[in-house]
mmCIF file as gemmi writes it, N, C-alpha and C atoms, coordinates in Angstrom:
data_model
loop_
_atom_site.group_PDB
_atom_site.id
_atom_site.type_symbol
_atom_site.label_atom_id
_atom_site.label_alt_id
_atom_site.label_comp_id
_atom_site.label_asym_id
_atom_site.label_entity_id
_atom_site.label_seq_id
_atom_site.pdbx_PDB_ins_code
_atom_site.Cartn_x
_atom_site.Cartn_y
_atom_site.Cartn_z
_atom_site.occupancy
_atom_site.B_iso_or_equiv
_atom_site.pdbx_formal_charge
_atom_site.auth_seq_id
_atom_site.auth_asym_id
_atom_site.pdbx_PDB_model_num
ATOM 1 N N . UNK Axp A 1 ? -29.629 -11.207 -14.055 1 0 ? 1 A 1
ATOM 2 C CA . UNK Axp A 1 ? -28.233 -10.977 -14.395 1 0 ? 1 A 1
ATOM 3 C C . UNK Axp A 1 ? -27.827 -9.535 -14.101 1 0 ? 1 A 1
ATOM 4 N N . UNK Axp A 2 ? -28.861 -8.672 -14.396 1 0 ? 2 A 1
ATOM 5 C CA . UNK Axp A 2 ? -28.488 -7.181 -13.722 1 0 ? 2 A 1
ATOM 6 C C . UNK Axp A 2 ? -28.261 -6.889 -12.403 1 0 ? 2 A 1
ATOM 7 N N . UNK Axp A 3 ? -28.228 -8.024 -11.627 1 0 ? 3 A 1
ATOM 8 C CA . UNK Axp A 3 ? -28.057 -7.599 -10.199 1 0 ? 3 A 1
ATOM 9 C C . UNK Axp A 3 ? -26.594 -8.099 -9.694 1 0 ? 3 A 1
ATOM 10 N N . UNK Axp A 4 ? -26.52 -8.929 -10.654 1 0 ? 4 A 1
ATOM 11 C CA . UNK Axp A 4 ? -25.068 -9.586 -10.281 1 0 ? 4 A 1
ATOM 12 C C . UNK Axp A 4 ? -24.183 -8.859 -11.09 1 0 ? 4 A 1
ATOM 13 N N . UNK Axp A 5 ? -24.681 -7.64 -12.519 1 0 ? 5 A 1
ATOM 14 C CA . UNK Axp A 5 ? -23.425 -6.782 -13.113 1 0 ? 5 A 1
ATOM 15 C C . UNK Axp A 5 ? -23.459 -5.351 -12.139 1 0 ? 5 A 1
ATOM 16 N N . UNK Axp A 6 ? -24.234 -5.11 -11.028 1 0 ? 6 A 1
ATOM 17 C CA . UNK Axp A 6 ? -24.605 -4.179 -10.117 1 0 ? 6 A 1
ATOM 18 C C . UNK Axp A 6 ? -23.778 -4.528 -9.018 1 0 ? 6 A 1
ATOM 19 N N . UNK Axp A 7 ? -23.5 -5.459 -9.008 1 0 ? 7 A 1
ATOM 20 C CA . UNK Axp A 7 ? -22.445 -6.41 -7.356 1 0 ? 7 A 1
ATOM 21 C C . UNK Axp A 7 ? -21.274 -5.919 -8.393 1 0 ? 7 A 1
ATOM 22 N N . UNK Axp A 8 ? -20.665 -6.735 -8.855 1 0 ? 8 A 1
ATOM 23 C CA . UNK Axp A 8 ? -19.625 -6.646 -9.724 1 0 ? 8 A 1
ATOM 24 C C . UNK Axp A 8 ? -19.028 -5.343 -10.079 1 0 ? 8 A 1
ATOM 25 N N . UNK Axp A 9 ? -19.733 -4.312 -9.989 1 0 ? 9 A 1
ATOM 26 C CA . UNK Axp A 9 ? -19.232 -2.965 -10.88 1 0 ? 9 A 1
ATOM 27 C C . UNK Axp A 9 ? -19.321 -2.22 -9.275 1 0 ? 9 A 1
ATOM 28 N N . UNK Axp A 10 ? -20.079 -2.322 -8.306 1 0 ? 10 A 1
ATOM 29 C CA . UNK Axp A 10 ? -19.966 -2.209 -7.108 1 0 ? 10 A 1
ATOM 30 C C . UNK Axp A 10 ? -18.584 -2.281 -6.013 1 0 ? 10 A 1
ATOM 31 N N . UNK Axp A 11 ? -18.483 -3.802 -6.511 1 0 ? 11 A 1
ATOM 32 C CA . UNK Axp A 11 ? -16.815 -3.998 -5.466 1 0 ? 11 A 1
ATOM 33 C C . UNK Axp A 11 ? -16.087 -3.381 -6.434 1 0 ? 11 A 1
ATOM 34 N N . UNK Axp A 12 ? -16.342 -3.514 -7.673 1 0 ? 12 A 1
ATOM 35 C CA . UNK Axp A 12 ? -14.633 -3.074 -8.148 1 0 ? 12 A 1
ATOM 36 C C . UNK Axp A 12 ? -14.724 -1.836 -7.758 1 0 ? 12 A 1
ATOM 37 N N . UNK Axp A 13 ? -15.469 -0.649 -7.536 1 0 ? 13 A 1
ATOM 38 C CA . UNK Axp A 13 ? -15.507 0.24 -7.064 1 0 ? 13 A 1
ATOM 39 C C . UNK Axp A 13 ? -14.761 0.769 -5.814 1 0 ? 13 A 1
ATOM 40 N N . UNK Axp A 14 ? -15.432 -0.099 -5.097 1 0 ? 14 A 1
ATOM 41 C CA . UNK Axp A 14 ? -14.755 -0.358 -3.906 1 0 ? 14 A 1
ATOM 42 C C . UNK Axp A 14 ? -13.674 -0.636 -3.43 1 0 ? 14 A 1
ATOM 43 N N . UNK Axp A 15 ? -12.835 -1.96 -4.828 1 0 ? 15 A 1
ATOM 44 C CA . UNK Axp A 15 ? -11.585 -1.833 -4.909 1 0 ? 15 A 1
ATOM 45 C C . UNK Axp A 15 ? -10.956 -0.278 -5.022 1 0 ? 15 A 1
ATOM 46 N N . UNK Axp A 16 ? -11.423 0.08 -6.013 1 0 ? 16 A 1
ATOM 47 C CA . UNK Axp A 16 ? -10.828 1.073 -6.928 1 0 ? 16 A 1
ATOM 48 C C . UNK Axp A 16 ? -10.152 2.068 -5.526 1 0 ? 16 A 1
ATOM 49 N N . UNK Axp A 17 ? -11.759 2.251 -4.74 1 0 ? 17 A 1
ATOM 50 C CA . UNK Axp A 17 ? -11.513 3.221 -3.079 1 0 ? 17 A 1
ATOM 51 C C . UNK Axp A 17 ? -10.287 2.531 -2.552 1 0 ? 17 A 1
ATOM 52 N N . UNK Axp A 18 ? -10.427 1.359 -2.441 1 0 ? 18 A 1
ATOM 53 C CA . UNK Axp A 18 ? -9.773 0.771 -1.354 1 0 ? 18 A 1
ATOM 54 C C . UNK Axp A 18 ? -7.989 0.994 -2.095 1 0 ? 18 A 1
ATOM 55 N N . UNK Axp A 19 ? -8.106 1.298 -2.946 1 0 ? 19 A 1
ATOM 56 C CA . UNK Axp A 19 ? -6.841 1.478 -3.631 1 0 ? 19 A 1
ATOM 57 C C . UNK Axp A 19 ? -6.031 2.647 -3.027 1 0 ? 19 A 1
ATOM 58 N N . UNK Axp A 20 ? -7.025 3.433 -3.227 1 0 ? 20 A 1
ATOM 59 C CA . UNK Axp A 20 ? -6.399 5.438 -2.967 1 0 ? 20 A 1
ATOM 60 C C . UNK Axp A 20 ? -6.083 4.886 -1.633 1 0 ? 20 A 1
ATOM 61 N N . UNK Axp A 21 ? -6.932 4.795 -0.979 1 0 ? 21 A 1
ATOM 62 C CA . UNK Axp A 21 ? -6.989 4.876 0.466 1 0 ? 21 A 1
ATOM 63 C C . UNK Axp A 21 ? -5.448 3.821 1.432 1 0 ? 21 A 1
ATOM 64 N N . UNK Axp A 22 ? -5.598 2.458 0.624 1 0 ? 22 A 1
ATOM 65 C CA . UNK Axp A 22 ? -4.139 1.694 1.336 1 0 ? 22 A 1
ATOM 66 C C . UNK Axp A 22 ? -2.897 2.733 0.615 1 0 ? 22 A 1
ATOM 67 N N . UNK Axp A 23 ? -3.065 3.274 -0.435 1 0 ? 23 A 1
ATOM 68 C CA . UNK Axp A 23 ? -1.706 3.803 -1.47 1 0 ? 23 A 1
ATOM 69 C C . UNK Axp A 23 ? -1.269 5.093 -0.041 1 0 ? 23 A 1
ATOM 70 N N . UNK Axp A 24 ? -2.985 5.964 0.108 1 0 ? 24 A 1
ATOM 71 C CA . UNK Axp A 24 ? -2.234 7.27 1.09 1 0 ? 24 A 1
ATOM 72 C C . UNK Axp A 24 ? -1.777 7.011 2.296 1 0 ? 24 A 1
ATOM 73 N N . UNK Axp A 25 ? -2.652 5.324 2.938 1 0 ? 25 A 1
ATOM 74 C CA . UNK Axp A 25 ? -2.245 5.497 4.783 1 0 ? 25 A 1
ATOM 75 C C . UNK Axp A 25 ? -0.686 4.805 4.722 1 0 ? 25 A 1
ATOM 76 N N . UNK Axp A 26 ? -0.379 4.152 3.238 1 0 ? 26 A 1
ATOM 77 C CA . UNK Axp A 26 ? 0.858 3.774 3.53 1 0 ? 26 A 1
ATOM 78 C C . UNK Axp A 26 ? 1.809 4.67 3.245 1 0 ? 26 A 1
ATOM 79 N N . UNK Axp A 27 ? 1.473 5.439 2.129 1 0 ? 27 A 1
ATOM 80 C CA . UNK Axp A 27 ? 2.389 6.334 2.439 1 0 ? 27 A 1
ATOM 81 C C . UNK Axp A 27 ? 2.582 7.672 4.003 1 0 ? 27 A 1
ATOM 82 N N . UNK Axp A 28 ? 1.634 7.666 4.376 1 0 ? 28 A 1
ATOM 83 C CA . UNK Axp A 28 ? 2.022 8.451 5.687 1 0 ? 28 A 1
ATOM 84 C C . UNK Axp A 28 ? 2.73 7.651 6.761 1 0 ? 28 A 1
ATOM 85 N N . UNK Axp A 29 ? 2.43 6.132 6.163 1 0 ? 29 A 1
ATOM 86 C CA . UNK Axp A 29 ? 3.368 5.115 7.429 1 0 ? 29 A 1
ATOM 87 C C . UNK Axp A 29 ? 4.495 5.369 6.839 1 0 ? 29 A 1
ATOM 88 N N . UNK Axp A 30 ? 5.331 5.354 5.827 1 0 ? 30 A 1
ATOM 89 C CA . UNK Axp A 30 ? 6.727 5.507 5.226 1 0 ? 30 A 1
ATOM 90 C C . UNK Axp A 30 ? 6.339 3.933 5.076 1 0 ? 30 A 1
ATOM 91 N N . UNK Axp A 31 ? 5.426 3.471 4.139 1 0 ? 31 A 1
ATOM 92 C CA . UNK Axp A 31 ? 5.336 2.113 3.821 1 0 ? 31 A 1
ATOM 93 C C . UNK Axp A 31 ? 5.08 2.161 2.019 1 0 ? 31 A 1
ATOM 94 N N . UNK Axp A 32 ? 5.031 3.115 2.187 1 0 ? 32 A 1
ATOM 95 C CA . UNK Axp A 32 ? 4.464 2.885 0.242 1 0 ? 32 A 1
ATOM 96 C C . UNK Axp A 32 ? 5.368 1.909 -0.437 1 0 ? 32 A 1
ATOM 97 N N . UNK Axp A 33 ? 6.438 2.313 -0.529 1 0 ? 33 A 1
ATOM 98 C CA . UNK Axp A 33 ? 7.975 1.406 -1.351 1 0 ? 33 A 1
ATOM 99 C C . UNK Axp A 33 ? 7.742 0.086 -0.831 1 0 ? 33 A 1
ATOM 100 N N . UNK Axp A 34 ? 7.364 -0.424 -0.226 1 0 ? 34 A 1
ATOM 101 C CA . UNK Axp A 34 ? 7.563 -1.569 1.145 1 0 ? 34 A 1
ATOM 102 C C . UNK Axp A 34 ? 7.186 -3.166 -0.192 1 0 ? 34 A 1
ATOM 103 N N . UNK Axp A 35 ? 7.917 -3.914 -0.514 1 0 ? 35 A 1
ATOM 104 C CA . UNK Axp A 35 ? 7.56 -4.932 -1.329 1 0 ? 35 A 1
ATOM 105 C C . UNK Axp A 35 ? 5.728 -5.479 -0.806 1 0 ? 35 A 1
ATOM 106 N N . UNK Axp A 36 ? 5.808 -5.732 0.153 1 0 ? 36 A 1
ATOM 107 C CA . UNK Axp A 36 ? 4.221 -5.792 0.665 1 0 ? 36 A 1
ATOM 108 C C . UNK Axp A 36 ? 3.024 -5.169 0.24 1 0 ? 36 A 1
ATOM 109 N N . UNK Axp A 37 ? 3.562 -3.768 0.203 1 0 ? 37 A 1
ATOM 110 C CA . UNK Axp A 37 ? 2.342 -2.885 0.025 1 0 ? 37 A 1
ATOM 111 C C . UNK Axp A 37 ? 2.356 -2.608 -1.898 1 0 ? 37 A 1
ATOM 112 N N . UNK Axp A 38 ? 3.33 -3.264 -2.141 1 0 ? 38 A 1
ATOM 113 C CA . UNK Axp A 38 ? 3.302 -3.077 -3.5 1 0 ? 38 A 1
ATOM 114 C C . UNK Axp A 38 ? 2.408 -4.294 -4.164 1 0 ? 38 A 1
ATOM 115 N N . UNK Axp A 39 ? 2.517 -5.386 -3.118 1 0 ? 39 A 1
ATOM 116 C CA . UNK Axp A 39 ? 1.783 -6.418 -3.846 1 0 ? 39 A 1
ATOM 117 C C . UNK Axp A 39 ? 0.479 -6.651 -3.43 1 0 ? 39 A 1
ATOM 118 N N . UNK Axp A 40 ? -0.471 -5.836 -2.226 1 0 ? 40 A 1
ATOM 119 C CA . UNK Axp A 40 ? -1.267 -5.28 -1.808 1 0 ? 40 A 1
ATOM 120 C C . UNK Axp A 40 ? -1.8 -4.29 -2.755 1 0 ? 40 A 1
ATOM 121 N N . UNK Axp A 41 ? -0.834 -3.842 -3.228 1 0 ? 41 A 1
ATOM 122 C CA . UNK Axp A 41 ? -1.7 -2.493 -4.524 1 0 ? 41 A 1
ATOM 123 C C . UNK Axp A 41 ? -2.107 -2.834 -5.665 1 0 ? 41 A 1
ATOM 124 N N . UNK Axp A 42 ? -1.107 -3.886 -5.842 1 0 ? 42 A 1
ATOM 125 C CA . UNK Axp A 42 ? -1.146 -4.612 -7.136 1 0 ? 42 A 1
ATOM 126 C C . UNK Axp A 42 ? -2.647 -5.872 -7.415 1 0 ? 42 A 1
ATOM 127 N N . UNK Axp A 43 ? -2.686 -6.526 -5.944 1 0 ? 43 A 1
ATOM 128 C CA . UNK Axp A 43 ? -3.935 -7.173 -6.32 1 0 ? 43 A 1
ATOM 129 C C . UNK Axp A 43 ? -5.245 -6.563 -6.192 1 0 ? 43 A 1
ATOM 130 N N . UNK Axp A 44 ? -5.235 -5.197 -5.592 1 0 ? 44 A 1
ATOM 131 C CA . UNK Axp A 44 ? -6.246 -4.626 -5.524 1 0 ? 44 A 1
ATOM 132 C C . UNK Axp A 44 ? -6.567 -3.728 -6.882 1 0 ? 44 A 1
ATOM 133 N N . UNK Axp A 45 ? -5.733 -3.292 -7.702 1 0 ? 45 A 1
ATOM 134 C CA . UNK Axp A 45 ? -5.905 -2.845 -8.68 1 0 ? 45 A 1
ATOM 135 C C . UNK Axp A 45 ? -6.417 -4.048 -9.848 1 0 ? 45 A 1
ATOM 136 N N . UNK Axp A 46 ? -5.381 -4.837 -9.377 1 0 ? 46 A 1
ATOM 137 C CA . UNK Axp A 46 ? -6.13 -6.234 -10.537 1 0 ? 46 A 1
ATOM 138 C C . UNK Axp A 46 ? -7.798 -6.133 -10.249 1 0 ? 46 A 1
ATOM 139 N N . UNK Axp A 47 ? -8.304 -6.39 -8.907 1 0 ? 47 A 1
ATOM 140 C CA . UNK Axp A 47 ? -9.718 -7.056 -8.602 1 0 ? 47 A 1
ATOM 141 C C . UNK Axp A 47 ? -10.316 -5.457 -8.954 1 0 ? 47 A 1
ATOM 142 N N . UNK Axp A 48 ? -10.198 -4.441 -8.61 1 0 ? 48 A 1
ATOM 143 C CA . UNK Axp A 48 ? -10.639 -3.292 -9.671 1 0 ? 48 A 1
ATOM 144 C C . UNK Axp A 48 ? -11.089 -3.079 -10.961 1 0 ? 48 A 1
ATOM 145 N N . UNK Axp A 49 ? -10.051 -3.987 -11.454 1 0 ? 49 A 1
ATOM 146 C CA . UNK Axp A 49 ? -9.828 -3.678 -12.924 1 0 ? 49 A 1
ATOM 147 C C . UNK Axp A 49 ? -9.892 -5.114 -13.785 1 0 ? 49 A 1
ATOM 148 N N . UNK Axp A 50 ? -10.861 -6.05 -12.416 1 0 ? 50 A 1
ATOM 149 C CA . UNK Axp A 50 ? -11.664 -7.396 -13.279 1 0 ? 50 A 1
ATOM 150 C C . UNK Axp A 50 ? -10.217 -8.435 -13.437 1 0 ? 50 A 1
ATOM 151 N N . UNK Axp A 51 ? -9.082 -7.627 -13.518 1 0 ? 51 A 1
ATOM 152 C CA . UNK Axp A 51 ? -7.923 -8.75 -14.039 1 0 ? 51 A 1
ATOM 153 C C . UNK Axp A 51 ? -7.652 -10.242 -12.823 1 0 ? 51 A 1
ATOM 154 N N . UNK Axp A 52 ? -6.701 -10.975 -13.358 1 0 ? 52 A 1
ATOM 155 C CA . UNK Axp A 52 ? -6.239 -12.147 -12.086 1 0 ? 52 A 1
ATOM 156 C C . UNK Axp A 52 ? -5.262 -11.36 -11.275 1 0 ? 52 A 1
ATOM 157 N N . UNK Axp A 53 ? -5.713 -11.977 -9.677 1 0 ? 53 A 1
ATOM 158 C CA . UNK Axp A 53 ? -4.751 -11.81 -9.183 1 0 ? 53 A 1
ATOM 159 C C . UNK Axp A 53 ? -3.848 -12.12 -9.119 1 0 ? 53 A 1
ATOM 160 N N . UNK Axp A 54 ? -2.629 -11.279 -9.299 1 0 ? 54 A 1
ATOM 161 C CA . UNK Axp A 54 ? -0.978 -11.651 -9.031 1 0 ? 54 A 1
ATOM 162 C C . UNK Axp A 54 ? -0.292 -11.966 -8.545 1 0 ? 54 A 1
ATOM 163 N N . UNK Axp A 55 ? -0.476 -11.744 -6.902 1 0 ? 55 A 1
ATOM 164 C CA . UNK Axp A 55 ? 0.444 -12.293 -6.223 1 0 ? 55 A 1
ATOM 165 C C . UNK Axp A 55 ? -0.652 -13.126 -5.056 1 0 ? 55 A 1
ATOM 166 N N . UNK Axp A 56 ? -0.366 -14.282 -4.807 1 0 ? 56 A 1
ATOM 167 C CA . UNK Axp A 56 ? -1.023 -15.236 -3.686 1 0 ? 56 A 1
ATOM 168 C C . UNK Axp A 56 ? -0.184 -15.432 -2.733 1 0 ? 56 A 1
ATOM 169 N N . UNK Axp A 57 ? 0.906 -14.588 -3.091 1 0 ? 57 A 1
ATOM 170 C CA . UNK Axp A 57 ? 1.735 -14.795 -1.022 1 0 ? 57 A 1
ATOM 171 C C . UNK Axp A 57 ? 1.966 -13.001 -0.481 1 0 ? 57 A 1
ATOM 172 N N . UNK Axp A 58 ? 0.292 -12.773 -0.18 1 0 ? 58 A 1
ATOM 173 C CA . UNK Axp A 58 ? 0.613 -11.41 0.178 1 0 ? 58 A 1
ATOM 174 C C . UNK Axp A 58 ? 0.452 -11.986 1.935 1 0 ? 58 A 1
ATOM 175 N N . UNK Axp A 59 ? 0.097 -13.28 2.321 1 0 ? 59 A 1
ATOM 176 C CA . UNK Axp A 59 ? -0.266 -12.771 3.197 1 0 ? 59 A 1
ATOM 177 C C . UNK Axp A 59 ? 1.06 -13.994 4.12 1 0 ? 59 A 1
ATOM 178 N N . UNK Axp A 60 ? 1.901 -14.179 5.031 1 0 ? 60 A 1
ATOM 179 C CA . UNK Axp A 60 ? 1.331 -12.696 6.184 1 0 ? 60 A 1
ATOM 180 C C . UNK Axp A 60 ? 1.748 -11.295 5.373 1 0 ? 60 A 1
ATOM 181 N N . UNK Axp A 61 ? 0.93 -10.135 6.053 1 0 ? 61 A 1
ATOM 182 C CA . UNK Axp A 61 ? 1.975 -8.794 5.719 1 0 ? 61 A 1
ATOM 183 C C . UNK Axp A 61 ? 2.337 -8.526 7.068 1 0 ? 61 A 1
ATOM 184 N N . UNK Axp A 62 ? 3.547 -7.887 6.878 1 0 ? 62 A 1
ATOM 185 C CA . UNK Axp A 62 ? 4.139 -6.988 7.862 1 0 ? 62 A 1
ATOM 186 C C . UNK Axp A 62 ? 5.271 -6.801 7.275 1 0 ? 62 A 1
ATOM 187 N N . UNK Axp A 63 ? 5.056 -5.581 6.608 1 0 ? 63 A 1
ATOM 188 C CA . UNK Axp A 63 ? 6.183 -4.541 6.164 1 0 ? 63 A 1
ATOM 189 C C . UNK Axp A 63 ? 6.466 -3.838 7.41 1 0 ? 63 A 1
ATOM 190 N N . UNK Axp A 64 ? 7.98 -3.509 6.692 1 0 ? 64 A 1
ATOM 191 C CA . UNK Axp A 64 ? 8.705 -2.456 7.692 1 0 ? 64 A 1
ATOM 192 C C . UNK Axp A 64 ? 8.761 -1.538 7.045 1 0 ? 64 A 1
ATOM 193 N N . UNK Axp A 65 ? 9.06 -0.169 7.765 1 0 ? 65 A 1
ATOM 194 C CA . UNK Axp A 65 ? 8.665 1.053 7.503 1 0 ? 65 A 1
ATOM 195 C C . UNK Axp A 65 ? 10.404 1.439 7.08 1 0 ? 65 A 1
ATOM 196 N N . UNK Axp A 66 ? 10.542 2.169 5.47 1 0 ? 66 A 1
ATOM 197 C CA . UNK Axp A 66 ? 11.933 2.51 5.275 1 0 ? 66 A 1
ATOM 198 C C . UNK Axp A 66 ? 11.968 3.696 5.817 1 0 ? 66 A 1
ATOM 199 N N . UNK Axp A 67 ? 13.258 3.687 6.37 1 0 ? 67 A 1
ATOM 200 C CA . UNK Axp A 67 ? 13.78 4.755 6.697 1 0 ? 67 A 1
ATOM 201 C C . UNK Axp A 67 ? 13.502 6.026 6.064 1 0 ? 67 A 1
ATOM 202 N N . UNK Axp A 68 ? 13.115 7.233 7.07 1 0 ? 68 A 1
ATOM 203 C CA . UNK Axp A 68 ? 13.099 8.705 6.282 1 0 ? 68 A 1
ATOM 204 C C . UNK Axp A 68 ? 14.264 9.708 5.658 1 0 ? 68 A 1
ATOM 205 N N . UNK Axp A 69 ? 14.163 9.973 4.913 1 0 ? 69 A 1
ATOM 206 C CA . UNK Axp A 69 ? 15.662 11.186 4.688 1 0 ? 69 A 1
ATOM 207 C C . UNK Axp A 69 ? 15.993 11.876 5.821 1 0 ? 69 A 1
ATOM 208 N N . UNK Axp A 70 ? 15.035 11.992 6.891 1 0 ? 70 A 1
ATOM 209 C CA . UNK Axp A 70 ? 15.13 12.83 8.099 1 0 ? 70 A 1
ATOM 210 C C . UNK Axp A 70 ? 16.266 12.025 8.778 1 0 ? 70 A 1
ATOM 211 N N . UNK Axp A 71 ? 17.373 12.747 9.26 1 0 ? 71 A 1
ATOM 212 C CA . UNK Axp A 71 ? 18.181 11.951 10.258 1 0 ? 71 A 1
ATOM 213 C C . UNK Axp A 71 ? 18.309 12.784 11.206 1 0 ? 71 A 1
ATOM 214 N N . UNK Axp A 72 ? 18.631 11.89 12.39 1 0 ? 72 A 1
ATOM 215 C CA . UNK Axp A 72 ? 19.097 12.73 13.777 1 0 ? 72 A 1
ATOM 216 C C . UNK Axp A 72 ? 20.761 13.525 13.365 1 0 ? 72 A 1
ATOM 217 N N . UNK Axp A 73 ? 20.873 14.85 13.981 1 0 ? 73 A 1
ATOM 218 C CA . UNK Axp A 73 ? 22.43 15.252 13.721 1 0 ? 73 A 1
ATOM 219 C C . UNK Axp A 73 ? 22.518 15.194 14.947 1 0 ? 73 A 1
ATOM 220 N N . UNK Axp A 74 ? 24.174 14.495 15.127 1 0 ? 74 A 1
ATOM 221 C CA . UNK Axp A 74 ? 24.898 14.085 16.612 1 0 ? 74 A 1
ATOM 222 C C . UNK Axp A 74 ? 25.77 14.788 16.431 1 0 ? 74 A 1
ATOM 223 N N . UNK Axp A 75 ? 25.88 15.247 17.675 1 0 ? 75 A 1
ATOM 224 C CA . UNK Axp A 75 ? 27.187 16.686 18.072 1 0 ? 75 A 1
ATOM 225 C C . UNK Axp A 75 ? 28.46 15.851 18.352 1 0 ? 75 A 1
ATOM 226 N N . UNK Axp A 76 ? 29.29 16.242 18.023 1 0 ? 76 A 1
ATOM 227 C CA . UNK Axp A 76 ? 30.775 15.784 18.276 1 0 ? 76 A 1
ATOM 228 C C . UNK Axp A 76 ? 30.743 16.687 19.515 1 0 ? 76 A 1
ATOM 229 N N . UNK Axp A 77 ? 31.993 15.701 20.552 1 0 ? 77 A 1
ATOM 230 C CA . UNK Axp A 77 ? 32.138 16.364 21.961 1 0 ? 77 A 1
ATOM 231 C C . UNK Axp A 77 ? 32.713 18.01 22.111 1 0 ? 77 A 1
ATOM 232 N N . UNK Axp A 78 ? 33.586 17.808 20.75 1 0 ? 78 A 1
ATOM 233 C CA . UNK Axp A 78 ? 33.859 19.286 20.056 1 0 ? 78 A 1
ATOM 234 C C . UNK Axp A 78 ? 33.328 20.377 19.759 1 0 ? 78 A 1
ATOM 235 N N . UNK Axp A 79 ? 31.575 20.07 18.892 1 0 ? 79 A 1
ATOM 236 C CA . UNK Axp A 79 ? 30.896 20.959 18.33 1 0 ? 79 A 1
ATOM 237 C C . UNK Axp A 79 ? 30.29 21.518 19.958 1 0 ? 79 A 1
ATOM 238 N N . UNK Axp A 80 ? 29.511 20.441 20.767 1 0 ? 80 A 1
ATOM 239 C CA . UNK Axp A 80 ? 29.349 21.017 22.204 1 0 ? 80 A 1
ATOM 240 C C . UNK Axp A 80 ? 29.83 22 22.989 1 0 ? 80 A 1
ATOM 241 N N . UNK Axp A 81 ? 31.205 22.5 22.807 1 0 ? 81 A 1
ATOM 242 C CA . UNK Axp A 81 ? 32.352 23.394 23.427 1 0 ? 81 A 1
ATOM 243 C C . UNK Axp A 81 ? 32.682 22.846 24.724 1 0 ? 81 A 1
């Protein structure tokens, strides 16, 4: 039985990694907010943290990336001279 509470305390571990790690690459995609990646975080924190998983329609994913505060500024034919 100690080898199977050694597996067990193992993945959730692994969850736990796999947590940080989808939370930072999505946020450098501009995906963090993304309903997807929220329910991606959410079952990985569950299987971490031993609980049921929550959501069973994560898959397909393909989030889209929200928009940045960064915008392009467009010159009026005016500001040009």
């Amino acid at each position: 039985m100690g080898k199977k509470k050694d597996e067990i305390k193992r993945l959730r571990q692994d969850c736990a990694d796999a947590y940080q790690i989808i939370g930072y690459l999505a946020s450098e995609a501009n995906l963090f907010e993304t309903k997807e990646v929220e329910k991606a975080l959410d079952n990985i924190y569950a299987a971490a943290a031993g609980e049921p998983r929550p959501h069973d329609d994560l898959i397909p994913f393909a989030p889209k990336a929200k928009q940045t505060a960064k915008k392009k500024i467009r010159h009026s034919p005016r500001m040009l001279g």
